[in-house]
N, C-alpha and C positions, 0 to 999 in steps of 0.2 A: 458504567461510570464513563462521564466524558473529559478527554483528557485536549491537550493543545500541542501543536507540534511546533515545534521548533527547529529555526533554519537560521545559522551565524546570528545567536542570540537574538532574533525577533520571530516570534510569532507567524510562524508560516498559514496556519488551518488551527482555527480555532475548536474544531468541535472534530476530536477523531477517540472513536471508539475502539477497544483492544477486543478483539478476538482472540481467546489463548483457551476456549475447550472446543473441544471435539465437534459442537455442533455451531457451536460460533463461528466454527472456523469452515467447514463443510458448507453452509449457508450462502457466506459470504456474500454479496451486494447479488446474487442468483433471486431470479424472477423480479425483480422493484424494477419501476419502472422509471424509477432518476437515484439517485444514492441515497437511503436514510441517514445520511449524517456524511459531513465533508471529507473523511477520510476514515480509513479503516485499517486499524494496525494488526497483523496477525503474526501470532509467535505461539510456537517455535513453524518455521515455513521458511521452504528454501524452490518450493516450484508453486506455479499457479495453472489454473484455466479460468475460459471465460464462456463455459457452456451456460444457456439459459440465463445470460444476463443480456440488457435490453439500450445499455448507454456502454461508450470508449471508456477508457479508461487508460489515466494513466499510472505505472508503478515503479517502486524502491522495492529494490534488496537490499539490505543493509544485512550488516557482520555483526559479531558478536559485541563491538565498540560503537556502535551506530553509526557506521561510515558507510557510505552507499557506495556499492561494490559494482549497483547496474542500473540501468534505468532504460525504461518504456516508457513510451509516449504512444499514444491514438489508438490502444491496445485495443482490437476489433471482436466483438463476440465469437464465441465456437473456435479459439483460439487455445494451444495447450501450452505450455512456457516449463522445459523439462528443468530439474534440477540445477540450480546456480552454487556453483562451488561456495564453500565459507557462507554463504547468506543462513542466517539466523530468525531473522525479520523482513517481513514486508510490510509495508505501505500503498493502500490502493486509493485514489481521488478521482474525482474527473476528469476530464480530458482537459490540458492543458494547465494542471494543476500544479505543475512538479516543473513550469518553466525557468524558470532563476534557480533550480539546484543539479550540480555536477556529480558526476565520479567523484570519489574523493572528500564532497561535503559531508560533516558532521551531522545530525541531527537527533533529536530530542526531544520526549514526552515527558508531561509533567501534567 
C-alpha cells in the first residue's frame, strides 16, 4: 500500500511505501538501481546499512511520536549506521530529499 508523508502539514513525498515485515524490511531499496518508490518507511528500526545499494540516500529516525531524532543526508553505499537511541522508525529517500526538514520536525503518514 502507498502511503504520503507529511512535513508541518503539507505533503512532503507523495508515494512512500511501509516496510514493517521481516523481508520488507531486510530488502529495503538493496540491489535497484534508482528507488522503487519516493520513500520508504521502515518500522520497527532503529539502525540501517547501505550494503548492495546502488544510489545516496538520504534518512529519518524518528521516535515513537514521529519526531525526527536524526537525520542523514548523501548517505553513501557500503555504509553501516549503528543503533540510534529512542528511534522507532525510519524514513529512507533520495538524496536531497529530507532538505527543509530538522531535528525536532513532526512528521506523518497517512
Amino acid at each position: 500500500m502507498i502511503y504520503k508523508l507529511y512535513h508541518k502539514n503539507h505533503v512532503l513525498i507523495d508515494e512512500i511505501q511501509i516496510a514493517d515485515t521481516f523481508m520488507k524490511r531486510l530488502r529495503g531499496f538493496m540491489f535497484y538501481k534508482k528507488p522503487p518508490v519516493k520513500a520508504l518507511g521502515i518500522k520497527p528500526c532503529n539502525s540501517i546499512h547501505t550494503f548492495f545499494m546502488k544510489f545516496n540516500i538520504d534518512v529519518l529516525f524518528l521516535d515513537q511520536d514521529m519526531v525526527v531524532i536524526e537525520k542523514l543526508t548523501g548517505l553513501k553505499k557500503n555504509k553501516m549506521i549503528m543503533p540510534i537511541k529512542n528511534s522507532k522508525y525510519v524514513i529512507e529517500s533520495h538524496e536531497n530529499a529530507f532538505d527543509n526538514v530538522s531535528v525536532g520536525d513532526v512528521m506523518s503518514i497517512c
